[in-house]
C-alpha positions as CSV (number, residue, x, y, z in Angstrom):
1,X,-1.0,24.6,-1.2
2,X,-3.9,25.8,-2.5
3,X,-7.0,27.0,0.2
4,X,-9.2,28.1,-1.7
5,X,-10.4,27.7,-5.5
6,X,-13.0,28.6,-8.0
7,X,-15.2,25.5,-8.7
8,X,-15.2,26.9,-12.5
9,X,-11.5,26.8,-12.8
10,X,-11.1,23.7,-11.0
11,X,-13.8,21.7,-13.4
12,X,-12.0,23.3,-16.1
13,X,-8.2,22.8,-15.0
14,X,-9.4,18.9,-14.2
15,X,-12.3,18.0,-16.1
16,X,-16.5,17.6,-16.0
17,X,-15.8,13.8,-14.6
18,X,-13.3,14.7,-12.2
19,X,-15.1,16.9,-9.9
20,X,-18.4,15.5,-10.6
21,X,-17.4,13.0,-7.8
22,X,-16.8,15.8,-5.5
23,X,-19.8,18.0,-6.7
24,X,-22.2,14.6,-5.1
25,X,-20.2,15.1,-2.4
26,X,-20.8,18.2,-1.8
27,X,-24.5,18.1,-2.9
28,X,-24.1,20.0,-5.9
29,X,-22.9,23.1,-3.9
30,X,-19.4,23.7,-6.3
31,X,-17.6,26.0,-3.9
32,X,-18.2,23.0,-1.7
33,X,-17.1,20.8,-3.9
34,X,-13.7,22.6,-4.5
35,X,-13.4,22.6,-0.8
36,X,-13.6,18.9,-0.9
37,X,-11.0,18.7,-3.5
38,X,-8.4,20.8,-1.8
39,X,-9.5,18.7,1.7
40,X,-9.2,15.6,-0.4
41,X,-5.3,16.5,-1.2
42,X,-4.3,17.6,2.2
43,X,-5.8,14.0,3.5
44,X,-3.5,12.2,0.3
45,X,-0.3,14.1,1.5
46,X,-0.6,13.6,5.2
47,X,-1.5,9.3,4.6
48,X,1.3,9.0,1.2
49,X,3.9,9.7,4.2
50,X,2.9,6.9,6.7
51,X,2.2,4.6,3.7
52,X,5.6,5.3,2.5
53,X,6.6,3.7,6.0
54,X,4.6,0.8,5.7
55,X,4.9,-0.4,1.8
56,X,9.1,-0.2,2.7
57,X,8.9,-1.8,5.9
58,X,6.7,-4.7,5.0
59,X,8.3,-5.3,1.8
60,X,11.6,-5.1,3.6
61,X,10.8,-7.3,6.5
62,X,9.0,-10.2,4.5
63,X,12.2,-9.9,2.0
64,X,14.0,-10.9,5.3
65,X,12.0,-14.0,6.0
66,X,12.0,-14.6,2.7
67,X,15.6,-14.6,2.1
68,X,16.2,-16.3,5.2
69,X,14.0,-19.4,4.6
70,X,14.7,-19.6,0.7
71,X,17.5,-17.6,-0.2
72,X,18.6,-14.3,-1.6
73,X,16.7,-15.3,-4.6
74,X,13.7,-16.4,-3.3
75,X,11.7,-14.8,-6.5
76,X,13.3,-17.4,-8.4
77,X,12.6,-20.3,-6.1
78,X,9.3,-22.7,-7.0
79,X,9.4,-24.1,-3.4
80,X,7.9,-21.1,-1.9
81,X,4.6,-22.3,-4.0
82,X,3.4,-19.1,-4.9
83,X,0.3,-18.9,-7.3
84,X,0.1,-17.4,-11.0
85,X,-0.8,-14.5,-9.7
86,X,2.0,-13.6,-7.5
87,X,4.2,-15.9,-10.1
88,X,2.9,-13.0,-13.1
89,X,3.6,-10.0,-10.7
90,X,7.1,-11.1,-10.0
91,X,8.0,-11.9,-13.5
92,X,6.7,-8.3,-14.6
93,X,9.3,-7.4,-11.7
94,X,12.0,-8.7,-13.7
95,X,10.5,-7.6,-17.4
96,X,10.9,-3.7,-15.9
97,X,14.4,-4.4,-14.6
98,X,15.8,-6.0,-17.8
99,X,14.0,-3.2,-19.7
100,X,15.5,-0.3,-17.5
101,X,19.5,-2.0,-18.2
102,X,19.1,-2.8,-13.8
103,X,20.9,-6.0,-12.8
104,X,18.4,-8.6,-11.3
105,X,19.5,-8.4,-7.8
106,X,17.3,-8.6,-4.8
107,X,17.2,-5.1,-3.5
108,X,16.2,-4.2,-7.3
109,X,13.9,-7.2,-7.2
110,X,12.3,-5.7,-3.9
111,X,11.8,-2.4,-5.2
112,X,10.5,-3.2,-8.5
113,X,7.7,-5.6,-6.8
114,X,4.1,-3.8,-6.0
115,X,2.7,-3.6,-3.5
116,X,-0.4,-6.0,-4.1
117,X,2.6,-9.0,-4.2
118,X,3.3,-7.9,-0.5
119,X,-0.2,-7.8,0.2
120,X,-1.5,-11.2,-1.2
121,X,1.3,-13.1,1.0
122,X,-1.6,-12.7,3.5
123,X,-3.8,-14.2,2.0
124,X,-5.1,-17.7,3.1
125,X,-3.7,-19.6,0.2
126,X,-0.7,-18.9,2.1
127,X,-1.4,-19.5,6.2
128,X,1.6,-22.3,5.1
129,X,4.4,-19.7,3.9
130,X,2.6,-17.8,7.1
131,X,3.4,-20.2,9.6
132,X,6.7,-21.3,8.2
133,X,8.2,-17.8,7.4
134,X,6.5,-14.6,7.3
135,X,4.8,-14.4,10.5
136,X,8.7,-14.1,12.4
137,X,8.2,-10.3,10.0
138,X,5.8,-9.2,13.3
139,X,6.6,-8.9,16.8
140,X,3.2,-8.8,18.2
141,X,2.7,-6.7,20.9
142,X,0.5,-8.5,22.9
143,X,-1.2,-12.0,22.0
144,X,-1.2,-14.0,19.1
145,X,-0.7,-12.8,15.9
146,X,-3.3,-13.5,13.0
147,X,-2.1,-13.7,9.0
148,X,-6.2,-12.7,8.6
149,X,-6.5,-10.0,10.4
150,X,-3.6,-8.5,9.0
151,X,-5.2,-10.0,5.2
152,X,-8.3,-8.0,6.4
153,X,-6.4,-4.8,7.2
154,X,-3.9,-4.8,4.6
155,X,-6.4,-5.2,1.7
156,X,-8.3,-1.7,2.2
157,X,-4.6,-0.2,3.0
158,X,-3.5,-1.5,-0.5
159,X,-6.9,-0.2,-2.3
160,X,-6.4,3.2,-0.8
161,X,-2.7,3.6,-1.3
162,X,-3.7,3.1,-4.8
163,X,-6.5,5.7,-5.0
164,X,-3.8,8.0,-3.5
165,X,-1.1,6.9,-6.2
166,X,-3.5,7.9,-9.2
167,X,-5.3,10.9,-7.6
168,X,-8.7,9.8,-6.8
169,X,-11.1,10.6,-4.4
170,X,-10.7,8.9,-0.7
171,X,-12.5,11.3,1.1
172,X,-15.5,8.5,2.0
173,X,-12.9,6.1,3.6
174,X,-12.7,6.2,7.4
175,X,-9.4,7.8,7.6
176,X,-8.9,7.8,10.9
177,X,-9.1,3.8,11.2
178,X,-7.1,3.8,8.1
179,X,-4.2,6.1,10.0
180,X,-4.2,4.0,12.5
181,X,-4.3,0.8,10.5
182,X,-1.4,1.6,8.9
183,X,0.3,2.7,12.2
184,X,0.0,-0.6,14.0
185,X,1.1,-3.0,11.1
186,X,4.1,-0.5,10.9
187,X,4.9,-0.8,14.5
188,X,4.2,-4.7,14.3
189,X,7.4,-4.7,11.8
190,X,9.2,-2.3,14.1
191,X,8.2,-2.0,17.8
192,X,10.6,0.8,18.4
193,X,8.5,3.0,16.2
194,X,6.1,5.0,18.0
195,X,5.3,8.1,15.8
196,X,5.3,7.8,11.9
197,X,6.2,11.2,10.5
């Protein structure tokens, strides 16, 4: 990895627009602002991991409840009452598989869903599908488990997964909270992870 880089090559390499958002960072100081960029990726590549463990995990364990309550092809299923929204997201799902010659199964169904489906679950249109199904995804550690709160923390997660995903700035999120955001929903799913690599 890079540590250090010439502001000049780096507008150049990237573009005006591009660093410009680091350049007010960094109060128009550009070797600065090329430190910010390079500090920017390290913080991208250390949080891609641990949201690599959460997108799979919650997809996987509501998939689970999911499956359980309405069957293997619960995507297909107009009982689970799931809005246009979700309804458009799932059939775009299927679109990519048929497109890519992938057989319409569920662990292809899974995969090809984004992760803003898994996200809106939580939202409180669905505190029914909550109570019926997808809060048994979470073994609380201590108290009562809350669809909202985990709507409330899931939501930034999602936004800044997909800052990460198309190489923008998240240098002005609180990262730390974020980290550790991501951590607890993560061990929520699985208890008997402590540590996320």
């Amino acid at each position: 990895m890079l540590k250090e880089i010439n502001y000049e090559l780096l507008e150049k390499f990237l573009s005006i627009e591009r660093v410009n958002t680091y350049l007010r960072l960094a109060d128009g100081n550009k070797q600065k602002a090329a430190d910010l960029y390079i500090e920017n990726l390290k913080q991208c590549q250390f949080l891609y991991a641990k949201l690599h463990w959460l997108e799979i995990g919650l997809r996987n364990a509501i998939n689970r409840q999911l499956s359980q309550k309405y069957g293997n092809e619960w995507y297909n299923n107009p009982h689970i009452g799931l809005f246009e929204k979700e309804q458009s997201q799932l059939q775009k799902a299927k679109e990519s598989l048929n497109r890519n010659r992938k057989n319409l199964t569920n662990g292809n169904m899974i995969a090809e869903i984004n992760f803003g489906l898994w996200v809106n679950l939580f939202n409180s249109p669905y505190e029914n599908l909550w109570r019926q199904c997808l809060r048994k995804a979470f073994t609380p550690q201590t108290g009562k488990l809350e669809r909202n709160q985990l709507s409330k923390n899931l939501h930034p997660i999602l936004k800044l997964r997909n800052r990460i995903a198309h190489y923008e700035p998240i240098l002005d999120y609180d990262l730390p909270k974020m980290q550790q955001d991501i951590i607890d929903i993560v061990r929520l799913i699985e208890p008997n992870i402590t540590k996320l690599p």
